[in-house]
Structures are given as C-alpha cells and as structure tokens.
C-alpha positions in Angstrom: 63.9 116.0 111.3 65.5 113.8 108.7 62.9 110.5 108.5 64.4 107.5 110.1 63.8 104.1 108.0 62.4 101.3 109.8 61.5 98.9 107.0 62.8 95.7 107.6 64.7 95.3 104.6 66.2 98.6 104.6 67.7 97.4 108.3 68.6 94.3 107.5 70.8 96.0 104.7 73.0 97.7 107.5 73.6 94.9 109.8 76.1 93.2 109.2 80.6 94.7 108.1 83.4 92.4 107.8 83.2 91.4 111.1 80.9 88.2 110.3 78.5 89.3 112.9 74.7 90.3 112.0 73.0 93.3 114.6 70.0 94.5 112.8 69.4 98.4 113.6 65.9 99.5 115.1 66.2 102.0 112.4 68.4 103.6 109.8 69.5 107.2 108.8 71.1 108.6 105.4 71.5 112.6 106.3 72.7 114.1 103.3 73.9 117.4 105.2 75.6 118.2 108.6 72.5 120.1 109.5 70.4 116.7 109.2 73.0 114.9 111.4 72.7 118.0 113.8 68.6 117.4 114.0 68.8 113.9 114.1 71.6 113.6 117.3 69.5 116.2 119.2 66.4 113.8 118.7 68.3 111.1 119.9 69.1 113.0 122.8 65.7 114.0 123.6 64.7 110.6 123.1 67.3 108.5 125.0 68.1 107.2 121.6 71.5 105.0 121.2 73.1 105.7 117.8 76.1 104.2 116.5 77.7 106.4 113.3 78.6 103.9 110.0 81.0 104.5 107.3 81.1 102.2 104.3 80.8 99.2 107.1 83.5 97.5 106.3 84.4 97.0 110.3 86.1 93.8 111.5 84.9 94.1 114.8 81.1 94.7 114.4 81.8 98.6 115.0 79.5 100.0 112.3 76.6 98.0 113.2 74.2 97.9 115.8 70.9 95.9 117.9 69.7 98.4 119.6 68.6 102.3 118.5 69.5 104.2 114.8 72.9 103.3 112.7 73.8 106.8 111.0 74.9 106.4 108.4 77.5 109.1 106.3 77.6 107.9 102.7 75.2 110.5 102.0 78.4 113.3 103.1 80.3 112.8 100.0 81.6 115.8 98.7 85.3 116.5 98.6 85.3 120.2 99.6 88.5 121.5 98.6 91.5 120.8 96.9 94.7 122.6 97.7 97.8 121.4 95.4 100.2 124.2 97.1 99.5 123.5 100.7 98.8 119.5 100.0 95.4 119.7 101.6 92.0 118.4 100.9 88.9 118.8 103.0 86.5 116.2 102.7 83.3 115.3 103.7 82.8 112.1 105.9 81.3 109.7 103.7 84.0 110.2 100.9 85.3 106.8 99.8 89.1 106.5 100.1 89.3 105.1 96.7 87.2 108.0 95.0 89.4 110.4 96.8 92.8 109.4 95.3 91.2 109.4 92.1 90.5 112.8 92.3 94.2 113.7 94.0 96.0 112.0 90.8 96.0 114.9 88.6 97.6 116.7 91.4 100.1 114.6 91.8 99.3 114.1 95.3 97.8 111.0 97.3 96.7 110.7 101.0 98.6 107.9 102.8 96.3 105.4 104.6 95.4 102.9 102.2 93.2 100.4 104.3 92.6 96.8 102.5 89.0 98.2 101.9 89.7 101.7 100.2 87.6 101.5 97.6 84.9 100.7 100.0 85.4 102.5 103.4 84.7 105.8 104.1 87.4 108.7 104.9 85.4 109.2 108.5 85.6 105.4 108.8 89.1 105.7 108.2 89.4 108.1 111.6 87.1 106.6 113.5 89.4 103.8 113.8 92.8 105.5 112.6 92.8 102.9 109.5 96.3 102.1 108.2 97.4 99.5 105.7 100.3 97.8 103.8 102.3 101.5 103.4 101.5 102.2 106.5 105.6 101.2 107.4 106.7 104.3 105.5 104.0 106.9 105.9 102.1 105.9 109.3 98.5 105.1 110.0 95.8 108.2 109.6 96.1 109.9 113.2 99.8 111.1 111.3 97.4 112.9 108.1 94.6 114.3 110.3 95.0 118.3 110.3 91.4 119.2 111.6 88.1 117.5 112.1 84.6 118.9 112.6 82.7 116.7 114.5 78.9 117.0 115.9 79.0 115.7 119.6 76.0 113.7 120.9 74.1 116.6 122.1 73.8 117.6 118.4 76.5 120.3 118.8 79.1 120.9 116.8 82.9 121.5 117.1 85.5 122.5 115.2 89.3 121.2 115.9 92.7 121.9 114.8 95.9 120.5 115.8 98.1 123.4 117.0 100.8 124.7 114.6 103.2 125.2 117.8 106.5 123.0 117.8 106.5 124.3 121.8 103.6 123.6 124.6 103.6 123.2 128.4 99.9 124.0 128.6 98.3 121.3 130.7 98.3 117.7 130.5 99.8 116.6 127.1 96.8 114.6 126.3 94.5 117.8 126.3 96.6 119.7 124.3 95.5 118.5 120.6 91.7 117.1 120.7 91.8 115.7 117.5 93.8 112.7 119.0 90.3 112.0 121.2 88.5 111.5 117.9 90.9 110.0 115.5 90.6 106.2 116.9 87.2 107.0 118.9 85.1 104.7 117.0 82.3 106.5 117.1 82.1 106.7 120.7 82.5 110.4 121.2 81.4 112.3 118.4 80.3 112.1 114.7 83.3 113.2 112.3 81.4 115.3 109.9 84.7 116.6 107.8 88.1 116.9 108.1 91.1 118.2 106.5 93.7 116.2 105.3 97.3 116.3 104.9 98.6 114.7 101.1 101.9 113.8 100.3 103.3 114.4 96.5 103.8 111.1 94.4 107.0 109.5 94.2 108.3 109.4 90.6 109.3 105.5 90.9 107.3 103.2 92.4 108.4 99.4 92.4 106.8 96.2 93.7 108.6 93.0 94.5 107.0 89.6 95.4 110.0 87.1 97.1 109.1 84.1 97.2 110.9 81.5 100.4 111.0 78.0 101.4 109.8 78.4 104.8 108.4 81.4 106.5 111.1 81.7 109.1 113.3 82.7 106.7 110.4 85.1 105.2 110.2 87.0 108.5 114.5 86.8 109.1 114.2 88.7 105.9 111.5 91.1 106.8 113.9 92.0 110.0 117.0 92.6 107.6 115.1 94.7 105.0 113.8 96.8 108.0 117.4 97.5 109.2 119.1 97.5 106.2 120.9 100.8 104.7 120.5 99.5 101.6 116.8 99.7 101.0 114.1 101.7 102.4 110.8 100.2 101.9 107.7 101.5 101.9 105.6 98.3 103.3 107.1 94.8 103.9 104.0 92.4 103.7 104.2 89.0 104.8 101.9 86.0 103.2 102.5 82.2 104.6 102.5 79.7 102.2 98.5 79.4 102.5 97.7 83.1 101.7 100.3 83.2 98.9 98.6 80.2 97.6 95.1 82.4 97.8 97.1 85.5 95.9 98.3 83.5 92.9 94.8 81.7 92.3 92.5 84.9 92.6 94.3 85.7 89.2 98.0 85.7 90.1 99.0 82.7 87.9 101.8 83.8 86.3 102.6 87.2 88.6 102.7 85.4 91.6 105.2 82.7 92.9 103.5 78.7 93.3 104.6 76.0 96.0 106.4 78.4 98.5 106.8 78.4 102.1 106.1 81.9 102.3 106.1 85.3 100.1 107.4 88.8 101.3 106.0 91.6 99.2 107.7 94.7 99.1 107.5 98.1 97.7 110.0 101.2 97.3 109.4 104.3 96.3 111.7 107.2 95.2 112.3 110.0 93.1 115.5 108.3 91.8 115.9 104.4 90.7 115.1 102.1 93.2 118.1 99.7 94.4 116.4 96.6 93.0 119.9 94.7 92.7 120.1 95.4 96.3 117.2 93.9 97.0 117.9 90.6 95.1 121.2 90.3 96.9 119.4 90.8 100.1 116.6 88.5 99.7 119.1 85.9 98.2 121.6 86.4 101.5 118.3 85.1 103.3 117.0 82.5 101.1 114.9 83.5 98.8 114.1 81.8 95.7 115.8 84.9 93.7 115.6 83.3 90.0 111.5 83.8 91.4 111.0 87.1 92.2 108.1 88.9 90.4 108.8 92.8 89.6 106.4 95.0 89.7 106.6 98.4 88.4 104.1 101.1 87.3 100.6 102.3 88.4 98.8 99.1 86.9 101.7 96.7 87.9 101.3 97.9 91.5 97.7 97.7 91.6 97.7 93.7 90.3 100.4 93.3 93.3 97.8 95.0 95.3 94.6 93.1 94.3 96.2 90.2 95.0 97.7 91.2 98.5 94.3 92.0 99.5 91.9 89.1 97.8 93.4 86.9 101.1 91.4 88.3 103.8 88.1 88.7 100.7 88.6 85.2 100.2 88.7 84.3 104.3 85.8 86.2 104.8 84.3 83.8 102.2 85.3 80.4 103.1 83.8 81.6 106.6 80.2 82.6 104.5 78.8 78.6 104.5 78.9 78.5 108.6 77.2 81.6 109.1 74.4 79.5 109.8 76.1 77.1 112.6 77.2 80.5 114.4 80.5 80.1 112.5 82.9 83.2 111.2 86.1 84.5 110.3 87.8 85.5 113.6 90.9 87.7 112.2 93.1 89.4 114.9 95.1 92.7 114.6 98.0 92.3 117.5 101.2 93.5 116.9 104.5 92.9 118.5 108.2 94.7 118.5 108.9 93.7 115.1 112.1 91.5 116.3 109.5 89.1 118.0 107.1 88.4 115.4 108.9 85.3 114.5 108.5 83.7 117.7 104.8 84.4 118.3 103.9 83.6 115.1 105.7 79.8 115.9 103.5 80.3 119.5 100.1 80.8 117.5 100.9 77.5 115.4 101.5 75.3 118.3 98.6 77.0 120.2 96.0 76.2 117.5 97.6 72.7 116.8 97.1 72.0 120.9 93.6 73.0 120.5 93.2 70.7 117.2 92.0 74.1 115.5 92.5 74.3 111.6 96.0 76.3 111.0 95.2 79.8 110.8 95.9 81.8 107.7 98.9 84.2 108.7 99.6 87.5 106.2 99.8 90.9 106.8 102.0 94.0 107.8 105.2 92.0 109.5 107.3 95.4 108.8 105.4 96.8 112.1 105.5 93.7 113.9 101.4 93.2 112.8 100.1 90.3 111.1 96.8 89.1 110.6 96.4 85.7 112.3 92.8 84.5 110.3 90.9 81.3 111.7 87.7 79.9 110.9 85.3 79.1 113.3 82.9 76.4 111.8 79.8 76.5 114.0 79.5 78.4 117.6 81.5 75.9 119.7 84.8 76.5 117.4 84.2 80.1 117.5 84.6 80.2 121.0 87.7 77.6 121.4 89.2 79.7 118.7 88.7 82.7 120.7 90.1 81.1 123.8 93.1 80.3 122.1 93.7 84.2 120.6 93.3 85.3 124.0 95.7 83.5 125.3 97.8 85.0 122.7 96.6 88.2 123.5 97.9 87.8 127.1 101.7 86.5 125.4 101.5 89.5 123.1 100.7 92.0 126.1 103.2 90.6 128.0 106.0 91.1 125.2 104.9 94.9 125.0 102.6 94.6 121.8 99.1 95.8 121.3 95.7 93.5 121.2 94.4 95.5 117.9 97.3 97.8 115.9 94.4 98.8 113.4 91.3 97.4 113.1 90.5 98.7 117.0 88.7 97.4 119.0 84.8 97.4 118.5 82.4 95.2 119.7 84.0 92.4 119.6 87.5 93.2 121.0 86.2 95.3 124.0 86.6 92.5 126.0 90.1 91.7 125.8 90.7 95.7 125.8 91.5 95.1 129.9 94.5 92.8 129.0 96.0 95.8 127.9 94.6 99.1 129.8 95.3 99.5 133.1 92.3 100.0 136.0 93.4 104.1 135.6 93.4 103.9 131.9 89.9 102.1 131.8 88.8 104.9 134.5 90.1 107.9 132.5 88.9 106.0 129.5 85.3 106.3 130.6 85.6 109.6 132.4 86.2 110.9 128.9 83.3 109.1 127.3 80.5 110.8 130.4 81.8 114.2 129.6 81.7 114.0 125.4 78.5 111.3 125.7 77.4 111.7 129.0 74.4 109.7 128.4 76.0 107.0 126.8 74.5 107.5 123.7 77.1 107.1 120.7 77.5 103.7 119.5 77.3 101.4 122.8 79.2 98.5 123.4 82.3 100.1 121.7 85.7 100.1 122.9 84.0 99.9 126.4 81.8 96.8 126.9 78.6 97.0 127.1 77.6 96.6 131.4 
C-alpha cells in the first residue's frame, strides 16, 4: 500500500484552504496512480479509517481539509489523457490544474468553461467535487453542464465508470437515478473519489471584449446589471459586480490606470462573438443607467482580458489577507456564496448593509457574479467573538435569502462550514434522502466527514 506521511510538517502543510480554518490531518497521502488510491481506500476501509479527498485546497468552506483520519490528496493524478479537437473532448486526470489545462487546449482552439477565481490553483476534480463555476459562468454555466463521464473509486476501494446517457428520451425510473454523474458532480468528496473524467470544450470565440463601467452608487450598478441581462442589445458573457470598496482593491493591486478611481461601484463585463461586439451599445446602455461613460476601460485581446481578470480576482486574495493578522484571535474571512433571482439582488444587498450596520459589524466587502443573482458578501471577523456575530448576522440573511427562493451556497458548496445552515434550505425528506444516499455509496461514513452533512 502506498505509505501514508505522518510527519508533522508534512501535515501541517495540508491543513489549512481558503476557508481560514486550520484541521491538521492524522496523516497524508500523494497516490500517483488510480491503483494507489484503489489500495489505499480499501485500507481505510479495513481500518475504519476517515479520509477526506483534496484537490489543489483552495476550499472556502474547510472542505479539503481534515482533523481526524488521511487527507488524499490528487495532485499526484496529473496527466491530461486525451485530447480530441473534432469531438471537443479532453479526458483528464483528477489532479490536473484548470489553469494548466487551457494552456494545453489553446492550440486547439478550444477552452473548457468553468473558470473558478482559483484556476491556476484548483484542481479539475476539485472543480466537480464542488461543481466550481466563475465570472463566465452567466453564459456557459457552472461544471455539472461540461461533465461527460467521471470514473470514480467509491469508499470500498471499487471503482466505477459513468456516463451521462446520450438519449434526448427516458422514463426509466426516478429522474434523479437516471444520470449518476449528477450524484458526484457537487458531492464534495462525500461519495466517491473522482479519479478522471471527460470533459466537454467549447471552440474560442474570435472576439473577446472586456469592459469595466464605472457608477456613482451601486444601486445604479446592479439597475444596470438587470438591464444588460434583459437587453437585446448585448449578450454578455459574465456581468460582475464590484462595490466601491472592492473596485478600490482592483485598481491598487496594479489597476492604476486600467481601472476606474473614486466610484460608487464598477460592473465589469465581457462579450464574446465571432463577429464585432456591440460596444456602442453598451456605452449607450450603461450611460441610460448612469455610468460614468467618458470612464469606461476597454479591454480587448487575450492579455487585455487577463489584466481585467487579475484584477477581478485580487479582491477576494486581498480579503483573505487583511483576515491573515487575526488568525491568532480566532479571526477569519467569512465570505458567503447565496444567490437570489437576479431581480432581487438589489434589495438584499441594501438588507445585508443595514444588517451588519445594526450589529456595528465593519461593512462587508460586496463583489461577485450579480448576472446570476450571486455575490460574494466578504466580512472580517477580528477575533472569535466577531466571527460568531458575523455569522449570526449571515444567517439571518441566509433565512431572507431562503425565503425569497435563493440558495445558501450557489458555488462554493457547502463544506464544513456551511453544513449547518444546509437545513434552512433542505427539507426533513431532502436531508433523509440526502443521507440515505451517503449509507449506500459510504455506508460506513468514511469519505470526508463533516461535509455537506454535519458531523453528529
């Protein structure tokens, strides 16, 4: 069997993701082969063993990381298997970075659509685990949509091989049996190891353009975001929203110049065609709602984009750092995922303002994917006793959100530290079917405890 490390540093080195939390591992294992992952799970079995499977651990909600039993970790799986140009496919290993991968899709001319904050440091199997999306996820949709087969090793140390059918007709049982892949894209390592999977890619567009709008206020910003969504005029391919803190973040992590100064708010927005995009549409738009138009940065062109992109995702780097000097105090970075229809954004965005100013909580840090109704709502906690006020406060949130027909997590799932709130949202039957599924793919509770189901 593959040797687990125990060494203290060697554990200490995979406890702790972007969830601010530190769970240091009994031990640690780097399988470079399915086989090894195979050995290991049926030792862990045999042993009563907990293991929780780890991507690149860049988790916001201390999924990748573990107190008790052996984090597994994939990096080792990092071969892209195949690449097929004519039927836009690749099949890839696990522990294949996103980053790496659409480097190696570029001469093709093809790119695979997630594109998580943390692609150049997350792993394609942690990208399923927890059906990453991102900023284009408006336009192309979050991972489950680019999944066409996994292979997974269950906790037993078998392994499977799925494939989502090819039918466009099915009556055959209950819908949610129909298509196991759905059980293990999102699963968070709960049910199974994702050992490779084959993905679907979609072809470059030929014009790619970037625009950063700056307004006075961020009502107006999120009017706009509503009137670009429903617009015939445009069809963007994300519609970002940054308050006026975050936009201050973006232009000093090396956007002076690129980046608008002293705003309210920024919308950043991307098209992408095979034709000329409509930017004079888009000025006239932004304009009709306020925008500072004699301010708007263009972006266009691969290394354009990818400034416009840095910059977009240096805010929630940057949080995660001003969050670093409390560790010590118990104090993190507590960043929520909700989303809501995207019509009411703007009013519970207003709700979480007033409801951190009633608890005398520093304002949080608002930015995100406001196309889909899905900010990012980032607070910091400065010792233990803020952490937990602050958390009171997103759960109230959490019930308003549930309430109005949104989600507690839209991407960043649910973990360790969301599993708590996951009953605002599930039903008693969905809780109940939730963990009937868990005993019969884990039935000894193995695979990475305390996720998505609380631990007790």
């Amino acid at each position: 069997m593959i040797a687990l490390v125990t060494d203290r540093d060697v554990r200490e080195g995979y406890s702790a993701d972007a969830s601010g939390l530190v769970l240091v591992p009994d031990a640690v294992a780097r399988p470079g082969s399915a086989d090894e992952v195979v050995d290991l799970l049926r030792h862990a079995t045999g042993t009563r063993t907990a293991v929780t499977p780890a991507g690149g651990q860049t988790s916001t909600t201390a999924a990748s990381i573990a107190d008790t039993g052996i984090v597994l970790s994939t990096r080792r799986l990092d071969r892209v298997l195949d690449i097929d140009p004519a039927a836009r496919t690749a099949r890839v290993e696990a522990g294949v970075l996103i980053g790496d991968l659409q480097r190696q899709l570029a001469p093709h001319g093809l790119f695979f659509a997630p594109d998580p904050t943390s692609d150049q440091e997350c792993t394609v199997g942690g990208a399923i685990a927890c059906n990453a999306s991102g900023p284009r996820t408006f336009r192309y949709g979050a991972a489950r949509a680019h999944i066409r087969a996994l292979t997974v090793a269950l906790a037993n140390g078998s392994v499977i091989d799925l494939r989502r059918p090819a039918l466009e007709k099915n009556t055959v049982g209950y819908p949610p049996l129909q298509d196991l892949v759905d059980w293990f894209v999102g699963s968070e390592g709960t049910l199974g190891v994702i050992l490779a999977a084959e993905l679907a890619l979609l072809p470059k567009p030929a014009v790619e353009l970037g625009l950063a709008i700056p307004f006075g206020t961020e009502s107006a910003a999120l009017d706009f975001i509503v009137a670009a969504r429903e617009s015939a005029g445009v069809a963007p391919r994300c519609l970002e929203f940054l308050d006026g803190e975050a936009a201050a973040i973006a232009r000093g992590d090396g956007g002076d110049g690129v980046w608008p100064e002293g705003v309210g708010a920024v919308v950043y927005v991307e098209e992408a065609r095979d034709d000329e995009p409509p930017l004079e549409a888009w000025l006239e738009l932004a304009q009709a709602h306020g925008a500072d138009a004699d301010r708007v940065n263009v972006f266009e062109g691969d290394g354009a984009l990818a400034i416009a992109r840095r910059l977009r995702h240096a805010v929630p780097a940057r949080m995660h750092e001003r969050a670093t000097p409390f560790r010590a105090a118990g104090g993190r970075r507590i960043s929520t995922d909700w989303a809501v229809p995207y019509r009411a954004l703007r009013a519970t965005i207003a709700t979480v303002r007033e409801r951190a100013a009633e608890a005398d909580l520093l304002p949080p840090v608002i930015f995100g994917h406001a196309g889909n109704g899905h900010p990012h709502c980032n607070y910091i906690g400065r010792d233990a006793a803020e952490v937990r006020k602050i958390e009171g406060v997103v759960e109230r949130t959490l019930r308003d959100v549930v309430a109005g027909g949104g989600t507690v997590a839209a991407e960043h799932g649910i973990g360790k530290i969301k599993s708590k709130w996951l009953p605002l949202q599930f039903s008693p039957i969905q809780q109940r079917l939730l963990r009937a599924a868990k005993r019969e793919l884990d039935p000894l509770g193995l695979l990475a405890p305390g996720n998505i189901i609380a631990a007790g």
